[in-house]
C-alpha positions in Angstrom: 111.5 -91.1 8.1 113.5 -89.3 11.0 111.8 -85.8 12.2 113.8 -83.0 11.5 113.8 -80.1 14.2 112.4 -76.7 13.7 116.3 -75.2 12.7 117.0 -78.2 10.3 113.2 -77.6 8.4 114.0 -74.0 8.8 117.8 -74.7 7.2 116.1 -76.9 4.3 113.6 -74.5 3.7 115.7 -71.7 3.3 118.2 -74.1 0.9 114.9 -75.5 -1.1 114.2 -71.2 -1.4 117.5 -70.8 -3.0 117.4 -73.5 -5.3 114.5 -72.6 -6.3 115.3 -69.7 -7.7 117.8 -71.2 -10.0 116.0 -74.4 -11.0 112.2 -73.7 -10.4 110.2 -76.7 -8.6 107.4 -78.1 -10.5 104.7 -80.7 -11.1 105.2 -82.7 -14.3 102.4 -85.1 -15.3 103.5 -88.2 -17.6 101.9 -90.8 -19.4 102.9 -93.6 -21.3 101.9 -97.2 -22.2 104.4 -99.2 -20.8 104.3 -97.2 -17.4 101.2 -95.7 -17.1 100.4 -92.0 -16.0 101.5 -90.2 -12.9 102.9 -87.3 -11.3 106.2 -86.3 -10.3 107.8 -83.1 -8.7 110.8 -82.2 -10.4 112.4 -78.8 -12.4 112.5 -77.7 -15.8 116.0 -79.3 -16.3 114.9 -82.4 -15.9 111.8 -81.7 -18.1 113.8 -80.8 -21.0 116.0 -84.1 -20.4 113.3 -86.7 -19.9 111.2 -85.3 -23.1 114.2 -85.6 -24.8 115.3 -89.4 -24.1 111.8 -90.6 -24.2 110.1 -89.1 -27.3 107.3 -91.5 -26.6 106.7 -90.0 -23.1 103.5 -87.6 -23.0 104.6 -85.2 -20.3 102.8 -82.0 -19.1 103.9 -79.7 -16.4 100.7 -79.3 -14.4 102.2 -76.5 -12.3 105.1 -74.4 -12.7 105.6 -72.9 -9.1 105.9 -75.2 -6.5 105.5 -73.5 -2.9 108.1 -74.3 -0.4 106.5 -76.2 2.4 107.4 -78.4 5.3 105.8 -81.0 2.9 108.6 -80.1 0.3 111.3 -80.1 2.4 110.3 -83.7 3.6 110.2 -85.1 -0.3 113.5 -83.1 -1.0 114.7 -85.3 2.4 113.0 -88.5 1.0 114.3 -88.1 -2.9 117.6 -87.3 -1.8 118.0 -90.8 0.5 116.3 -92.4 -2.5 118.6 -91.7 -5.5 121.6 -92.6 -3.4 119.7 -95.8 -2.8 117.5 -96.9 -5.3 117.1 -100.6 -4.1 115.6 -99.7 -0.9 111.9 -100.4 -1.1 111.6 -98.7 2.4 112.7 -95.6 0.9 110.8 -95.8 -2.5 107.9 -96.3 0.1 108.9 -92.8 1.8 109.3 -91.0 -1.5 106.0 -91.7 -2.8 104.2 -90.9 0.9 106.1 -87.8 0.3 105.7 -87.3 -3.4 101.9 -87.8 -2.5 101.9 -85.2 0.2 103.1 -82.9 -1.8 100.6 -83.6 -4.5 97.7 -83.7 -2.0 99.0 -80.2 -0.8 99.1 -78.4 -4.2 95.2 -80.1 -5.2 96.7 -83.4 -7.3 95.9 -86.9 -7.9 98.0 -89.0 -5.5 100.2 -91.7 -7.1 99.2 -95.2 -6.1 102.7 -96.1 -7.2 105.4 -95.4 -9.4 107.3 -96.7 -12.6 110.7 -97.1 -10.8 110.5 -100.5 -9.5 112.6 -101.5 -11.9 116.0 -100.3 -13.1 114.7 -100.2 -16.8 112.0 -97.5 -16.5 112.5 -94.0 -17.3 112.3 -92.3 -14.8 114.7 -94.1 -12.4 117.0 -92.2 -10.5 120.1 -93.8 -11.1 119.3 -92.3 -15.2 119.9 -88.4 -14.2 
């Protein structure tokens, strides 16, 4: 993942801080039997959307104010290049370093992987 300089984390930051205040960042736990359990950072939006398409899906927001960190601007970096290719292992590699940075930084279980390594699960980009 490239470095971004001190203006462009600064710029991010400051963009993260602002959409945060419309659609608050949080940690969402989910578990289910085809895909397992894990952890995801995502907003209530999404929340409301997932638990609503996937009834079977246990899903528990572990924390409801994520703090806007270098670490979060990195994942925002890393889901963004992600969704716009989904394919790219490289990049699924990147968002769950990230995702599991993140984690780490807020006292979570790290992900050892996650469900979207195929186009059917339910939490693959391409579905929001």
């Amino acid at each position: 993942m490239q470095q971004l300089s001190v203006s462009q984390l600064a710029a991010l930051k400051q963009e993260l801080r602002t959409q945060n205040l419309q659609q608050r960042f949080i940690i969402i736990h989910l578990r289910d039997q085809q895909h397992g359990a894990f952890y995801l950072i995502t907003d209530y939006q999404r929340v409301i959307a997932l638990k609503t398409k996937h009834k079977h899906v246990q899903i528990n927001i572990v924390q409801d104010i994520v703090p806007i960190t270098n670490r979060l601007a990195y994942w925002a970096v890393a889901q963004q290049a992600f969704t716009a290719r989904p394919w790219d292992l490289a990049l699924q590699q990147q968002l769950l370093q990230c995702t599991n940075a993140v984690l780490q930084e807020n006292h979570h279980p790290s992900n050892t992987d996650f469900p979207w390594n195929a186009s059917d699960t339910f939490d693959h980009p391409v579905e929001q």
